[in-house]
PAMAR-756160 format. One record per residue (C-alpha): residue in three letters; x, y, z. Coordinates in pm, whole numbers, plus 50000, padded with zeros to 5 digits. Layout:
! residues N
ATOM,residu,px,py,pz
ATOM,ALA,X,Y,Z
...
//
This chain:
! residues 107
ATOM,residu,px,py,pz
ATOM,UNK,54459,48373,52358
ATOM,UNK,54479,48304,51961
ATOM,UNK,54152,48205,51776
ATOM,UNK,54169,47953,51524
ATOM,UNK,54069,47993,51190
ATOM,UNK,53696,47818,51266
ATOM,UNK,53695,48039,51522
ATOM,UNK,53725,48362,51328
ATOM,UNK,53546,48208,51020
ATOM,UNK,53254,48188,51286
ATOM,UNK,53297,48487,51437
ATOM,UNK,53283,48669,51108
ATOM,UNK,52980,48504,50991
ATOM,UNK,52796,48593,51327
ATOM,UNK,52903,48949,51237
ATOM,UNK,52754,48869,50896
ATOM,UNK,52423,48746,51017
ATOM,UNK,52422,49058,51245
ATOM,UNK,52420,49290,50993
ATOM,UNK,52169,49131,50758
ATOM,UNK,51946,49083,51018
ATOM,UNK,52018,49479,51095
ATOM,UNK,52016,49558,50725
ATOM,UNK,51640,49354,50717
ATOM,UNK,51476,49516,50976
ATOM,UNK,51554,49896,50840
ATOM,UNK,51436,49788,50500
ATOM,UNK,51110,49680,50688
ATOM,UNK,51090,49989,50873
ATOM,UNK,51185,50219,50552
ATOM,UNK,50912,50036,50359
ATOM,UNK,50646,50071,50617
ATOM,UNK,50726,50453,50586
ATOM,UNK,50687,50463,50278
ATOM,UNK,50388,50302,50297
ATOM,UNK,50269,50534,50570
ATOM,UNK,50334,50836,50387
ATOM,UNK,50177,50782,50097
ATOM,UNK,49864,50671,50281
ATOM,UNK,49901,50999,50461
ATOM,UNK,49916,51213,50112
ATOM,UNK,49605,51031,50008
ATOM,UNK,49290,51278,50036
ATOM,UNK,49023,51159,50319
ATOM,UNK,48785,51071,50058
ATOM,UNK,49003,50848,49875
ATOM,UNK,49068,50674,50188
ATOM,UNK,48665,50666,50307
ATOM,UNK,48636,50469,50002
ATOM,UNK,48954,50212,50066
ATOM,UNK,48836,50114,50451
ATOM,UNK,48457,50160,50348
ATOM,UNK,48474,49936,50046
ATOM,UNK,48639,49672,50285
ATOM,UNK,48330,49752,50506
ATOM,UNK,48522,49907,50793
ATOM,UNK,48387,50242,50924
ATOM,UNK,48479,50521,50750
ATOM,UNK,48615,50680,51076
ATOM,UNK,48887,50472,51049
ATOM,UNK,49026,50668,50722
ATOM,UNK,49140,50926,50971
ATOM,UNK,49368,50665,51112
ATOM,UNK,49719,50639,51078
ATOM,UNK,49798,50302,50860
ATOM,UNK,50021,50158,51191
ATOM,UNK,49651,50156,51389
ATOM,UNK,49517,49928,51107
ATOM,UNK,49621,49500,51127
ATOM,UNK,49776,49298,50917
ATOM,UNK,49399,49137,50900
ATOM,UNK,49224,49485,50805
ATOM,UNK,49556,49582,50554
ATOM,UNK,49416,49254,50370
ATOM,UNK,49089,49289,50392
ATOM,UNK,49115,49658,50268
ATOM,UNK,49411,49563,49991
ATOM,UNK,49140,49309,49826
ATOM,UNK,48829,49499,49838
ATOM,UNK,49014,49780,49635
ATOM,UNK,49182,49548,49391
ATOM,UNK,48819,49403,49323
ATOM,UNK,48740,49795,49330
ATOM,UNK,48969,49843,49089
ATOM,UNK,48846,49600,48836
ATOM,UNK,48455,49736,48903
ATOM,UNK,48599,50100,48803
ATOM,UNK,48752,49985,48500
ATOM,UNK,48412,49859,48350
ATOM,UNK,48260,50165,48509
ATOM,UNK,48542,50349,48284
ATOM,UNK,48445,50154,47987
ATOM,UNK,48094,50160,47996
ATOM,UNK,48094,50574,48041
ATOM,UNK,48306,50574,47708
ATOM,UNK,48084,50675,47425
ATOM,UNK,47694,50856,47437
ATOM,UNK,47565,51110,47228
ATOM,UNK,47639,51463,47326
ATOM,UNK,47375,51692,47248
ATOM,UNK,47355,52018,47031
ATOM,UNK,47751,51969,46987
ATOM,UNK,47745,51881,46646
ATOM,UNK,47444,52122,46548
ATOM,UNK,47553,52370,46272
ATOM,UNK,47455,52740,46316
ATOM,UNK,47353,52938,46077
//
């Protein structure tokens, strides 16, 4: 039995889909990975102060990042961006100050 052009046009365009779809979900896997490894370099501390700020308990920053959901990964992504911002005029605000007996001459 011969398929018709359509046919195979169809056919390859299923086989296209396929592999995007393929493709798509190791990209989303890979990423994820990615994402779980550098969560897992992170020290403890810095990751008390990521679920903490997003006022989770700080048990959880033993967790692996698959055990958090999507709803937590947000609510932890925008407490440190708003983190983020606090620490910069923290940053700022330390800049300056006198420092004592540096500046004294000795004679």
């Amino acid at each position: 039995m011969k398929t018709t052009a359509d046919e195979q046009d169809a056919i390859s365009h299923a086989n296209a889909n396929a592999a995007i779809d393929t493709a798509l979900a190791l990209l989303k896997t890979d990423r994820e990975a990615v994402r779980a490894a550098h969560w897992n370099r992170l020290s403890i501390a810095v990751r008390r102060i990521a679920v903490m700020s997003a006022n989770l308990p700080k048990e959880r920053a033993d967790d692996t990042l698959n055990k958090f959901t999507a709803l937590e990964r947000g609510k932890i992504n925008v407490a440190m961006r708003r983190l983020m911002n606090e620490m910069e005029v923290i940053s700022k605000c330390m800049q300056g100050g006198s420092l004592p007996g540096v500046c004294e001459v000795h004679h």
